[in-house]
N, C-alpha and C positions, 0 to 999 in steps of 0.2 A: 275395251279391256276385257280379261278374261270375268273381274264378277258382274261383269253385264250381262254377258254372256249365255244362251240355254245350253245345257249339257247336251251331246249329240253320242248316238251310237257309235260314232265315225272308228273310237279305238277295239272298241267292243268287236265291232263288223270286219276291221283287219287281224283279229286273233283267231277267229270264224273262218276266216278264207285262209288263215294259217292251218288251217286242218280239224281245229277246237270245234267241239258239239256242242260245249255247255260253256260258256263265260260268266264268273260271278264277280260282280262288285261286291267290295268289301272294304265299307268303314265303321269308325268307332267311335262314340261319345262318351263322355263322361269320365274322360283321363283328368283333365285340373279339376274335379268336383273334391269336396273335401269326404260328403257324406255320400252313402248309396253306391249300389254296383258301377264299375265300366260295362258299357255294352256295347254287341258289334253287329254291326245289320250283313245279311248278306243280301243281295238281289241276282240272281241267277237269269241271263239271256242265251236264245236262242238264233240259228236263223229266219226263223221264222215269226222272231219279236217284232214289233212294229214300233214304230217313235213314240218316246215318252209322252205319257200324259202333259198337255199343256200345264206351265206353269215352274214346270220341276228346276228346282234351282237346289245348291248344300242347303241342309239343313240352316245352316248359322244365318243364310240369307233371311231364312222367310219369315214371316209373323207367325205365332204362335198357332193363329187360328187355321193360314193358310197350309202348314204343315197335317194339322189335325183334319181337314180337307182331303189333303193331295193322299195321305197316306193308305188309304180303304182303295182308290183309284191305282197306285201303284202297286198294291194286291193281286190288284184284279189284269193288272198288265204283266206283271214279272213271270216266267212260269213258275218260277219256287222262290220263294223267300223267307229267310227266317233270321231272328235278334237272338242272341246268345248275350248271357250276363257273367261278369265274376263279382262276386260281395266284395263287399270293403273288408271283411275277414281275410279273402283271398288276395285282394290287394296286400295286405299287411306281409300275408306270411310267405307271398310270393314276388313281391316286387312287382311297379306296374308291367314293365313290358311280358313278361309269364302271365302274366292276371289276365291280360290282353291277346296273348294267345290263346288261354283256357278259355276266354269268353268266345273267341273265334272260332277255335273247334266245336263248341257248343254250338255254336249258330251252325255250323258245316252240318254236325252232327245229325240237327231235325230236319236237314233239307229230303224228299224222297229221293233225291240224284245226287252224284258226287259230279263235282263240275271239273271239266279236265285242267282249267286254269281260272287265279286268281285275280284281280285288277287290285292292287292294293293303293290307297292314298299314301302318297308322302314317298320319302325316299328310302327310309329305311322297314323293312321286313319283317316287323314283329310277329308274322304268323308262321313261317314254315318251320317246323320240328330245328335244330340247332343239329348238322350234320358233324359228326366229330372228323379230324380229319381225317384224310382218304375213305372216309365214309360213303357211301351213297344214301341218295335222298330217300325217306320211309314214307311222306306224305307223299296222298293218288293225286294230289295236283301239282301243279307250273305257278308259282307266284312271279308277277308281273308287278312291282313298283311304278307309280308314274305321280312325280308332282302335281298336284293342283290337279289330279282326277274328279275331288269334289265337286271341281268348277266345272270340268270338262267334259265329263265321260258318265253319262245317265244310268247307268247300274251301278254304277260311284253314288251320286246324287241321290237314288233310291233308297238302297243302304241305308244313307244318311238318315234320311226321313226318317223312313220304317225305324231304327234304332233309336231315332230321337226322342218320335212319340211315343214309344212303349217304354225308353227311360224314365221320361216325363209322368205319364199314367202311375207307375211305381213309386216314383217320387212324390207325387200326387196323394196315391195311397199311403205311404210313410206318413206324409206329413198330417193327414187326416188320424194315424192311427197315437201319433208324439207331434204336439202342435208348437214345443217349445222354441224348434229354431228354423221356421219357417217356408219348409222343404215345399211346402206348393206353390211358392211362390219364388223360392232358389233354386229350387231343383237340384240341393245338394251343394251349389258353388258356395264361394267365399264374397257374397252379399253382406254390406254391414249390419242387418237385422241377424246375417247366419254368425258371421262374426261375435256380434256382442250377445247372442243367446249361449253361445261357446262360451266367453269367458263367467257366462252368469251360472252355467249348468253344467260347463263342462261336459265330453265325449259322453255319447251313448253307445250302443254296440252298432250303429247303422256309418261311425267313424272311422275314418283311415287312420286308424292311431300311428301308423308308422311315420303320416306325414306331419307335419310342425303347425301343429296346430296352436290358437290364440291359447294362451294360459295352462296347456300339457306340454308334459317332456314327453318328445316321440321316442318310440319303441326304437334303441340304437339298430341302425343295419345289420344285416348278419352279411357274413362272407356269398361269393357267388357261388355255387357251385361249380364245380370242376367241367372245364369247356366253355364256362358260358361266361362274358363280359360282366364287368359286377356293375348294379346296376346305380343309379345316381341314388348322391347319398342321403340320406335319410329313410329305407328303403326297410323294410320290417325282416324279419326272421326267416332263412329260404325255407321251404318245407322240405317232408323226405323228397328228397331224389328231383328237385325241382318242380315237377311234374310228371308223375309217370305217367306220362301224355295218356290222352283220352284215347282209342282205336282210331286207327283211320283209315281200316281197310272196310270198304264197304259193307257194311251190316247186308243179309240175307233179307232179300227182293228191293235193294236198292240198287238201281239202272243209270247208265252214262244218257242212257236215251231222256227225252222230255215221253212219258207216257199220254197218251189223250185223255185230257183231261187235267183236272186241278191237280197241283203240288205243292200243297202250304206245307211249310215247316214254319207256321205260324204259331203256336203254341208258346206262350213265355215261356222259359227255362227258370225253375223253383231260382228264387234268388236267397241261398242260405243265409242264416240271419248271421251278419258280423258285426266288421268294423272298421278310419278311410287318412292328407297333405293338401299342401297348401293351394293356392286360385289357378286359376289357366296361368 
């Protein structure tokens, strides 16, 4: 079955022969978390990429330890990679699937290359700009949906990682800086230690207030903004204008090409202090 399975270039390598220079995988963790940012990995391939490092499986598969392993390895393979965050403030006041865009721009944002198309996990689209009708498209990429790419498709998988441990790290950090409700060791989820330090302490600002949490009344939803599906309910306050989306025409000396040599857009993206709904 497919989570036996190692992730293969196989879908990467036919969007390449489709004409594509830069293919980037792109997922996200940290959507059912209660506490701490969403975040979203990107891994960008080449033709010239070689087969994943041994071992690479989704994130969800691996041990904690072997992620924390494999992640410095797929660094060093991807030609650009970078995690993009939105706080749990931005959750609130933008609802998750917009939180999840902003995190995703973010991540687009530090790469040195704009990649000419997306691989995205799952079925549905959460990253490409919302084109109103008879619109045309304003993002410089091609988003590609594909079920079960986490399983399947190794710039998926990488993502994964990369996004996992740098949420992880943060969470980490949180939990080291407010030891109340167990964040190094929930990493944010709805753990019965994250649970019952909630009803004892109730929300901090690193919570999703918008979501239902043990012992708060969530922040009621607000409307969607005009164009856009409203989002599932218990969903926080939209902000102005949705997002008046991050740029996403290529900043000045950033190339379609892989340049020789490294292109990390590795640098964490500041995670502004906020605030977060309920488990996976």
């Amino acid at each position: 079955g497919t989570r036996g399975s190692t992730p293969t270039l196989r879908a990467e390598r036919a969007l390449l022969r489709e004409g594509h220079l830069l293919v980037a995988g792109v997922d996200e963790v940290g959507r059912g978390a209660l506490a701490g940012p969403v975040s979203v990995g990107v891994a960008v391939v080449d033709a010239a990429t070689r087969t994943a490092p041994a071992g690479l499986r989704d994130s969800k598969l691996l041990a904690p330890e072997a992620r924390e392993a494999l992640a410095p390895r797929l660094r060093r393979w991807a030609p650009a990679h970078a995690v993009g965050h939105a706080s749990a403030g931005e959750v609130d006041a933008l609802g998750i699937v917009r939180a999840l865009r902003l995190a995703g721009r973010r991540a687009l944002e530090q790469l040195a290359v704009v990649p000419d198309v997306v691989l995205l996990d799952g079925s549905h689209d959460w990253l490409s700009t919302p084109v109103p009708r008879g619109g045309a498209r304003t993002d410089p990429w091609l988003v590609r949906t594909q079920v079960k790419a986490d399983l399947r498709c190794a710039a998926v998988a990488a993502a994964s990682v990369l996004a996992k441990t740098e949420r992880d790290a943060l969470l980490r950090d949180l939990g080291a800086r407010d030891e109340r409700y167990g964040w190094s060791g929930n990493k944010g989820y709805s753990a019965p230690d994250h649970l019952a330090a909630l009803r004892r302490h109730g929300p901090c600002v690193q919570h999703r207030r918008s979501w239902r949490l043990p012992g708060c009344e969530p922040v009621p939803a607000a409307a969607a903004p005009e164009g856009e599906a409203a989002e599932e309910p218990g969903r926080g306050p939209a902000v102005a204008a949705a997002l008046a989306e991050l740029p996403v025409q290529a900043p000045a000396g950033r190339d379609r090409r892989p340049a020789s040599g490294r292109m990390d857009g590795d640098l964490p993206a500041a995670v502004p202090a906020p605030s977060a709904r309920k488990g996976p």
